[in-house]
N, CA and C of each residue as an Amber inpcrd file, in Angstrom:
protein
   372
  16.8300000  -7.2970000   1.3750000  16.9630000  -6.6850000   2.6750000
  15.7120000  -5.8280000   2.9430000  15.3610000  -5.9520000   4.2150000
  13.9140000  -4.5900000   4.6600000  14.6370000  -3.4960000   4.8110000
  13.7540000  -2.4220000   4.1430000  14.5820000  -1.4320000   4.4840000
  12.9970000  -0.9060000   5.1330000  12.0090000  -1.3370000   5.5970000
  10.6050000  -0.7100000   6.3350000   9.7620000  -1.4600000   6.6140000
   9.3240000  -1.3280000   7.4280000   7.7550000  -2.0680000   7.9950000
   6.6060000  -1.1350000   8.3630000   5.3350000  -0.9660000   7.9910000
   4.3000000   0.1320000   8.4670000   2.9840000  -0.8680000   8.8080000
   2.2910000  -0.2720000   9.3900000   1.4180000  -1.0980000   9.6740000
   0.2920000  -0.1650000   9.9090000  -1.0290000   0.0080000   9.9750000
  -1.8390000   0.9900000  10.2190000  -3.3140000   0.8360000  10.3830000
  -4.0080000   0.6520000  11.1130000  -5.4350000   0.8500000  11.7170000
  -6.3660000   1.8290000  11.6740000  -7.5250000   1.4900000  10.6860000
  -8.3890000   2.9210000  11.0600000  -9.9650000   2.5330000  11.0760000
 -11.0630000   3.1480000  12.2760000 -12.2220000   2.9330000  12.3080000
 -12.6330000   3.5670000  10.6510000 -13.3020000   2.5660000  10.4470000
 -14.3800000   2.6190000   8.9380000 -15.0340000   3.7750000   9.4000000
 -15.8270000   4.0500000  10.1760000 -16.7830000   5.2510000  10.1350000
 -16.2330000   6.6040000  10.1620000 -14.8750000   6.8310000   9.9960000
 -14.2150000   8.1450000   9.4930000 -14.1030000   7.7540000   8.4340000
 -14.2750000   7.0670000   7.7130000 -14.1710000   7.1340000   6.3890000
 -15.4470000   7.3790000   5.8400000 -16.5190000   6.8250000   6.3050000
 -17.9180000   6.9700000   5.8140000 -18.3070000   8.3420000   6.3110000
 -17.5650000   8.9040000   7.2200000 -18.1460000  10.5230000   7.6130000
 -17.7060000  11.5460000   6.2750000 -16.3960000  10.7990000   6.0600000
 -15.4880000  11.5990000   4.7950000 -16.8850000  11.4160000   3.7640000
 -17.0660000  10.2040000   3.1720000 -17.7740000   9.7940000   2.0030000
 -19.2460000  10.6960000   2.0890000 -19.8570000  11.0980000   3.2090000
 -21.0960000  11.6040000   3.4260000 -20.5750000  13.3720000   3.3200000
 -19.4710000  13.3370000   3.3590000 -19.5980000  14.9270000   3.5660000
 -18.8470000  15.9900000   2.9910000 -17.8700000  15.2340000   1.9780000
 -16.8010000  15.9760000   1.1590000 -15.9750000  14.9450000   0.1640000
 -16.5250000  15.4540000  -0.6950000 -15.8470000  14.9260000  -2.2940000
 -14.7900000  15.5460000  -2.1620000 -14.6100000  16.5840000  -2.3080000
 -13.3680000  17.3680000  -2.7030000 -12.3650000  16.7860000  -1.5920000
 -12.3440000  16.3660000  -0.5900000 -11.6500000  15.8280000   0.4610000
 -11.3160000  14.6090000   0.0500000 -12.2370000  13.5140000  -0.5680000
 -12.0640000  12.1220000  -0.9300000 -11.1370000  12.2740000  -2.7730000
 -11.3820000  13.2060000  -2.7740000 -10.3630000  13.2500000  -4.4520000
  -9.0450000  13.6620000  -3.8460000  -8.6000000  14.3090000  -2.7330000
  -7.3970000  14.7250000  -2.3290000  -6.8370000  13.4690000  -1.8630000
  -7.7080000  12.6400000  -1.3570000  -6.8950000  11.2640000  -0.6200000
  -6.6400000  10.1700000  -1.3400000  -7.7460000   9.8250000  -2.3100000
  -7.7930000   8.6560000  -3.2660000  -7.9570000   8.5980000  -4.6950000
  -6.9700000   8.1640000  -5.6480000  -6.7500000   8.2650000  -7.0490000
  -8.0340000   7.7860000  -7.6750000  -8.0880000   8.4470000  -8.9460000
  -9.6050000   8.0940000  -9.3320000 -10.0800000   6.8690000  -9.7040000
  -8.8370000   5.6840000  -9.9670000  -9.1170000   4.5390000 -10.1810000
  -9.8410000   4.1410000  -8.4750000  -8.8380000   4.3510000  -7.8440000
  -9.2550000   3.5270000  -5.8790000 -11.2550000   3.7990000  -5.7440000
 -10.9330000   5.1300000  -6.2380000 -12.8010000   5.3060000  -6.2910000
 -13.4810000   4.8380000  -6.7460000 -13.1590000   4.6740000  -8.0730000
 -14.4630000   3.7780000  -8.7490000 -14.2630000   2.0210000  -8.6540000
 -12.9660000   2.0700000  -8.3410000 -12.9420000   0.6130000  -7.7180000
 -14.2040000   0.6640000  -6.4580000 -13.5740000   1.1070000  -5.0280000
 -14.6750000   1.1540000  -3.9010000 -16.0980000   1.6510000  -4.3540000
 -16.2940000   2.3690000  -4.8220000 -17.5620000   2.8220000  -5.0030000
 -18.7130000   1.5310000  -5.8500000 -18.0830000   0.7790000  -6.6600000
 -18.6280000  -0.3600000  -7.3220000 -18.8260000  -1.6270000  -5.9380000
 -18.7030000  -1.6500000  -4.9800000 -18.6010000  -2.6090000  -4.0250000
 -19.7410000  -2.4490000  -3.2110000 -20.7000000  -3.0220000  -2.5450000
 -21.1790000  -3.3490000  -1.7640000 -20.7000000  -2.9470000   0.4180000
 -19.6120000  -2.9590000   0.4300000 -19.0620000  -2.6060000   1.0130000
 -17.8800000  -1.3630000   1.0370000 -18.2060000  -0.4420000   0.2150000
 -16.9910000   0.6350000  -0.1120000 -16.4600000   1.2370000   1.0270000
 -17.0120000   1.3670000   1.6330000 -16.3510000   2.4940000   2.8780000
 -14.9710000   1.3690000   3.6280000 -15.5840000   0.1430000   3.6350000
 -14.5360000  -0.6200000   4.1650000 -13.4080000  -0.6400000   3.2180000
 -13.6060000  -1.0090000   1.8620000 -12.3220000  -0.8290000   1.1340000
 -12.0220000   0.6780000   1.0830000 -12.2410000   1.4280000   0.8740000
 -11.9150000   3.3490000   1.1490000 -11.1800000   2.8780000   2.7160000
 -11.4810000   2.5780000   3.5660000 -10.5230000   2.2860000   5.0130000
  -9.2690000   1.5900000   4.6710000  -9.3540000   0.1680000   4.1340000
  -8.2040000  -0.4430000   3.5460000  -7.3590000   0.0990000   2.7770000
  -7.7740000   0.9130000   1.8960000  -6.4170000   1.1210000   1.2990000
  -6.3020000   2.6670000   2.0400000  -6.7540000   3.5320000   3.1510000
  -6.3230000   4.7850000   3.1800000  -5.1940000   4.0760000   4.2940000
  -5.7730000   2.8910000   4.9860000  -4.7660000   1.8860000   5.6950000
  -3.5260000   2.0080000   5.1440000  -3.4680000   1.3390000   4.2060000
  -2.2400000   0.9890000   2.9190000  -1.5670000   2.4770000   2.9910000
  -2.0390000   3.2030000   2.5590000  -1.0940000   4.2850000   2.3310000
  -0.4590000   4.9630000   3.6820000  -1.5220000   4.7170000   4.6750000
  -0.4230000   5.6540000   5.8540000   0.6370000   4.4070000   6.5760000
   0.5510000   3.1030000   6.0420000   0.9890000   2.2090000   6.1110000
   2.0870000   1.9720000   5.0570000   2.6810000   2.4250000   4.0480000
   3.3870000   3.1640000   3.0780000   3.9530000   4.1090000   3.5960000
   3.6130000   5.4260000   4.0750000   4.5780000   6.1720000   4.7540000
   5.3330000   5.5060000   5.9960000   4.7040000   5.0440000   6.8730000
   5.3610000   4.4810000   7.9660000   6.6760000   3.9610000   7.8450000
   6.4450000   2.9210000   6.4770000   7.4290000   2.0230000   6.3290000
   8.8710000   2.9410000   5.4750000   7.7530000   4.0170000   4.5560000
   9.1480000   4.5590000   3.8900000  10.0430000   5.5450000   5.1350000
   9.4210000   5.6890000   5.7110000  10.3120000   6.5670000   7.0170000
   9.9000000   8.4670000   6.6250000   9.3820000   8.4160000   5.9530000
   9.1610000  10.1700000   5.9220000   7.9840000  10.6410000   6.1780000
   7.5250000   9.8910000   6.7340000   6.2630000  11.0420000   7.2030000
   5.6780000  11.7740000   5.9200000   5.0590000  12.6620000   6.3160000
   4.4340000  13.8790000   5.7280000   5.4860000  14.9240000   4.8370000
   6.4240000  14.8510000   4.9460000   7.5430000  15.8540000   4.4490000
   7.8840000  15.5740000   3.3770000   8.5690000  16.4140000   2.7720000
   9.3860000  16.4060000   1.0700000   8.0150000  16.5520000   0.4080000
   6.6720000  16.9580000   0.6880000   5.7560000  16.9710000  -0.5580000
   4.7100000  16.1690000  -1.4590000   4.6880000  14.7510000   0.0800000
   4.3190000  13.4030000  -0.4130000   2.9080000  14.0110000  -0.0070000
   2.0090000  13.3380000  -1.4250000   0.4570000  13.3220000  -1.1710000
   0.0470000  12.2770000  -1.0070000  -1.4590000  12.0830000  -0.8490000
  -1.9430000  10.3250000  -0.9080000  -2.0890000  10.1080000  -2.0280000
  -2.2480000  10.9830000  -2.9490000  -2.6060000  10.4550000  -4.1300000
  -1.5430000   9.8480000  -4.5030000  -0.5120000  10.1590000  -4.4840000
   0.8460000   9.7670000  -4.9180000   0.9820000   8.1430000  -4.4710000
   0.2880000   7.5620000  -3.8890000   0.3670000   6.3070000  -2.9690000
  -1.2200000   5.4260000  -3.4390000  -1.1950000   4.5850000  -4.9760000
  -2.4160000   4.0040000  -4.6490000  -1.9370000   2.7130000  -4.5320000
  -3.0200000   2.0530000  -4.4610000  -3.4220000   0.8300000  -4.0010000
  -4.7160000  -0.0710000  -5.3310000  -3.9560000  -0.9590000  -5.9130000
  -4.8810000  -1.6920000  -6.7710000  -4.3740000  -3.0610000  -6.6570000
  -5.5560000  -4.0090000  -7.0850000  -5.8350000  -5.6010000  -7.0930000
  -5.3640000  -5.6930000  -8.3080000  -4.2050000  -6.7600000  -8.2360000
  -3.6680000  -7.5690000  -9.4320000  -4.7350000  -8.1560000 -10.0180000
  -4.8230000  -8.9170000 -11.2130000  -5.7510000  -9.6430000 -11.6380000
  -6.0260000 -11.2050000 -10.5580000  -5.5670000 -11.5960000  -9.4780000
  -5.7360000 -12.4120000  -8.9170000  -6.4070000 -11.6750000  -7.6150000
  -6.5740000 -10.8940000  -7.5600000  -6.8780000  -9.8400000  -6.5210000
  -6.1900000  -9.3860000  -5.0580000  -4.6520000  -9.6700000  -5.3460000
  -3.8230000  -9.1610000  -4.6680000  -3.6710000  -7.8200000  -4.5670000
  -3.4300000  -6.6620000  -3.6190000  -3.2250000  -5.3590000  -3.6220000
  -1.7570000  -5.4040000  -3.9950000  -1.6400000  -4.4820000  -4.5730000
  -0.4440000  -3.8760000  -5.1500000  -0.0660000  -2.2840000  -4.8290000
   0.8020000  -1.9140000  -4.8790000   0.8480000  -0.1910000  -4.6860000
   1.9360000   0.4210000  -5.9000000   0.9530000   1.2060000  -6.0640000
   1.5800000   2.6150000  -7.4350000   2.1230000   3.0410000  -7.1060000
   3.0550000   3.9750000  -7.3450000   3.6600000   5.1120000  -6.6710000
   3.4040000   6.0730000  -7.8740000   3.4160000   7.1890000  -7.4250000
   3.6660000   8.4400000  -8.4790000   4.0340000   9.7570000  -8.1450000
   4.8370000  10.5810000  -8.5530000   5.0660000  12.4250000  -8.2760000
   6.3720000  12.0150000  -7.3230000   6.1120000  12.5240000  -6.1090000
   7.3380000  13.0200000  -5.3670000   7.6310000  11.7840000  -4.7190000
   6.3210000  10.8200000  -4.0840000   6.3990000   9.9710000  -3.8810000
   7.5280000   8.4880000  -4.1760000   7.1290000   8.1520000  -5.5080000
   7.8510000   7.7990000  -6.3170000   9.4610000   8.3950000  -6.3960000
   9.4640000   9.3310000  -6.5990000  11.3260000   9.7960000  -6.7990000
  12.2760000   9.8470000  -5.7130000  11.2810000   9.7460000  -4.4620000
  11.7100000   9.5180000  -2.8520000  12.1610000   7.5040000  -2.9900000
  10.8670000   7.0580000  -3.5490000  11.7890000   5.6710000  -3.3430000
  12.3980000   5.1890000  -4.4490000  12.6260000   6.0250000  -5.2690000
  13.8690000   5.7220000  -6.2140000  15.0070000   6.0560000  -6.1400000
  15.0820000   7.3860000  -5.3260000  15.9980000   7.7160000  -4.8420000
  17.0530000   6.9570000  -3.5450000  16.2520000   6.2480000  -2.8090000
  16.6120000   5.8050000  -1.7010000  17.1360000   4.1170000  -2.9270000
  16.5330000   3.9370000  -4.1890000  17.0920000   2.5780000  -4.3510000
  16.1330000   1.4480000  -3.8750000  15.1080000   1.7900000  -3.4680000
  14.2730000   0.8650000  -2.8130000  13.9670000  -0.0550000  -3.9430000
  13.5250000  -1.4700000  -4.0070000  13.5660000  -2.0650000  -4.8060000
  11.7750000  -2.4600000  -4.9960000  11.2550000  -3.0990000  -4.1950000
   9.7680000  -2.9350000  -3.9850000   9.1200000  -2.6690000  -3.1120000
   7.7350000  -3.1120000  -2.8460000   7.1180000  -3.3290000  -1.6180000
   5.7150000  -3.6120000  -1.5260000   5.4610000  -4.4580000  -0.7500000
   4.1490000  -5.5130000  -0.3020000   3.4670000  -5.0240000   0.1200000
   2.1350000  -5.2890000  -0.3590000   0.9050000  -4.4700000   1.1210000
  -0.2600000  -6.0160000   1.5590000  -0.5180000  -6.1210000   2.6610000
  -1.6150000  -6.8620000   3.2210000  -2.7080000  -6.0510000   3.6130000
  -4.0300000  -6.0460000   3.1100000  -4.9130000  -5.2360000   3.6510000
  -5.8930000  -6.5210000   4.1940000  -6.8170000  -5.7920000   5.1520000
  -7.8820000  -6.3430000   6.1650000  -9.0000000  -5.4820000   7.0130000
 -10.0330000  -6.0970000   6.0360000 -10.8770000  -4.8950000   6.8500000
 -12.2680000  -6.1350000   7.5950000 -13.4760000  -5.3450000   8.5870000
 -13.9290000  -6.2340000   9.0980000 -15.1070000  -4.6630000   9.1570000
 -16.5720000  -5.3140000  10.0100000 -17.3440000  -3.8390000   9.5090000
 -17.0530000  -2.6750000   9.9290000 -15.7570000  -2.8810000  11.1020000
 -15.8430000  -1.4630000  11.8940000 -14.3560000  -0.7710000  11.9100000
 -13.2960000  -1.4460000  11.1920000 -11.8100000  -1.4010000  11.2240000
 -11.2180000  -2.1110000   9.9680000 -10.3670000  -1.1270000   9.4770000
  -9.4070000  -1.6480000   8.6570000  -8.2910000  -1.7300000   8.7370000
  -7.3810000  -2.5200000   8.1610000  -5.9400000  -2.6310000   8.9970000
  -4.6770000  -2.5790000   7.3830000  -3.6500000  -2.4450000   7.5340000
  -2.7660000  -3.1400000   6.2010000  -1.1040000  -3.0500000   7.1220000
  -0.8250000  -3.2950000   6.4860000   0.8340000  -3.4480000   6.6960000
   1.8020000  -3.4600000   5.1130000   2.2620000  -3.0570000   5.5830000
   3.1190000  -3.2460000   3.9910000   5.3170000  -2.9210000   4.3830000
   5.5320000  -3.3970000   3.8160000   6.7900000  -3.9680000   3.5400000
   8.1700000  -3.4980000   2.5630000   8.7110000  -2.6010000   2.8560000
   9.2590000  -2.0780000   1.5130000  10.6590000  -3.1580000   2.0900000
  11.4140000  -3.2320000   0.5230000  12.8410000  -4.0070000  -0.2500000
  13.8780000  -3.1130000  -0.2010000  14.7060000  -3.1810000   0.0220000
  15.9590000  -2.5350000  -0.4900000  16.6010000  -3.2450000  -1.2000000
């Protein structure tokens, strides 16, 4: 059964303003694996868009917003060995969809040079 759908859009060049102008801002949003993943790429700022996609695309779908204590970090985003995205959960994050019973959930990411997009899917 769905118990969510999120979906989420964001211009790449707020992300590259982030990347040019505050670390301490980019460690609050993205787990240290998501970094040195993007940062090894040729294109990082677009994947840094995709998965910050993914995660506000993750809240959407879990239904809580900003509340109960959820961070981004709590919400990553990594490539299976086939290079499918996958999503972590961890901290408060995590005990919110265990609590609810949720069973999994899917992410599609898509980025292009000026926009990134994802959607993702949670199970009950």
């Amino acid at each position: 059964m769905i118990f969510g759908v999120g979906i989420d859009l964001i211009e790449v060049r707020r992300i590259e303003k982030l990347l040019k102008n505050d670390d301490l801002q980019l460690q609050k949003i993205f787990t240290e694996h998501e970094i040195d993943y993007c940062r090894k790429l040729a294109n990082g700022s677009q994947h840094f868009a995709g998965r910050f996609a993914a995660k506000e695309a993750f809240l959407k779908a879990l239904g809580k917003g900003w509340r109960e204590e959820i961070k981004f970090r709590d919400i990553e985003t990594i490539n299976n060995e086939l290079g499918k995205p996958e999503i972590i959960l961890y901290g408060k994050t995590k005990s919110i969809f265990e609590a609810e019973a949720l069973k999994c959930s899917h992410v599609s990411i898509s980025h292009l040079k000026d926009y990134a997009t994802a959607i993702v899917l949670i199970e009950k």
